[in-house]
Structure formats: C-alpha cells, structure tokens
N, C-alpha and C positions, 0 to 999 in steps of 0.2 A: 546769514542773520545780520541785519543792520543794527550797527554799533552809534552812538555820540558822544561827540567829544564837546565836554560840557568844561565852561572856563570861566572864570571870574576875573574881573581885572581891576587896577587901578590905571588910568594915563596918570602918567609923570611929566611927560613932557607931548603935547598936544600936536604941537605941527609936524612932528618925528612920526607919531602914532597914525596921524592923516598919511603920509606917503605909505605905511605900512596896508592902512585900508583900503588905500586905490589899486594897490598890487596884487595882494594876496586871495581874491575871491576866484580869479582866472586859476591859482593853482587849485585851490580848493576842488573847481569844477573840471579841470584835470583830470580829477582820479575820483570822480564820481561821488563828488562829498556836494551836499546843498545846506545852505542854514535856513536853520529853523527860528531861531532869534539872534539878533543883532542888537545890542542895545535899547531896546526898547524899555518904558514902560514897566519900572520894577513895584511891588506890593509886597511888604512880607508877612506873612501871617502867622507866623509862631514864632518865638527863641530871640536869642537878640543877634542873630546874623545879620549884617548889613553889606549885602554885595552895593559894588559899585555900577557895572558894566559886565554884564553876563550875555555869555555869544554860544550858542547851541549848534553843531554839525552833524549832520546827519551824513554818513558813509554807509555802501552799500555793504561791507565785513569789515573784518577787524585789519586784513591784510590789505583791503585799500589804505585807510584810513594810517595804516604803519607805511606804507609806500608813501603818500604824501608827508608824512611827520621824517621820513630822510628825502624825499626828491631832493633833486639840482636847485629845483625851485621855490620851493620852501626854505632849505638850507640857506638858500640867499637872501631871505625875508625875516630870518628866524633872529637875528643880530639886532634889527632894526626894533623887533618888536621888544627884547629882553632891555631894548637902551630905552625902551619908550613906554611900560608898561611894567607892573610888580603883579602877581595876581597867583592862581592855584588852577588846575585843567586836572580832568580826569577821566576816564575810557570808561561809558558804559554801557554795556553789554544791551543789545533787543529781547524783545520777547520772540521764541521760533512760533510762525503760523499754524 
C-alpha cells in the first residue's frame, strides 16, 4: 500500500534550505519515494490554516518510506533541513486497490 509523507514548512533561512533542495530528491528517489507537490501554488479553502510550503511524497509502503527517514543519506540531509526549515510532516496511510 502506498503511503505519503505530507509536510508543511516554514524556510528560515533560504540559501541553507536551497543546498537541502539540490540534495535531497536523489535520496528520495533512492528508496522509491516521488513527489507529488513541491511547493507549488497554495489555495486554502476552509478554517484559518495558512501553510507556507507544503511538499507531498509519495512511497511505495510504509517500510520504504521508514528506510529512507533513517538512510546514510537522508540522516546526512536531515541537520541541514531542521537548521533551515520549522514546519509539521505526517505519514499517511493509501487506500488498498
């Protein structure tokens, strides 16, 4: 069942956050994860939620998706984004075919 890992963000510090972006999509695609949004184009239409920078991943199971969140490679990424970025991410679950 394909899982996503859905995330909100703030940048804090911009040119920290670019080097995080140039890096991190080869891990991603590593372990079979592809995004679905990237920043694009937000609209909100109910409540008074105001994301900033919302980035959608799509993983083929829940155990890709935890294999990349501890890789080598990730782990080495994961510093750069917590010093560049405040934000909320949360795992959620597919629908089974």
């Amino acid at each position: 069942m394909s899982v996503y890992l859905f995330i909100n963000i703030k940048v804090i510090d911009q040119s920290l956050y670019a080097e995080y972006v140039k890096q991190v999509p080869a891990t991603v695609e590593k372990y079979e994860g592809r995004y679905l949004a990237r920043g694009g184009k937000l609209q909100v239409l109910s409540g008074e939620w105001r994301p900033e920078r919302i980035i959608l991943i799509e993983f083929p199971s829940s155990e890709k998706l935890q294999q990349w969140l501890h890789s080598p490679e990730y782990s080495a990424l994961k510093e750069i984004r917590e010093r560049s970025t405040r934000g909320q991410a949360v795992i959620i679950e597919g629908i089974d075919a």
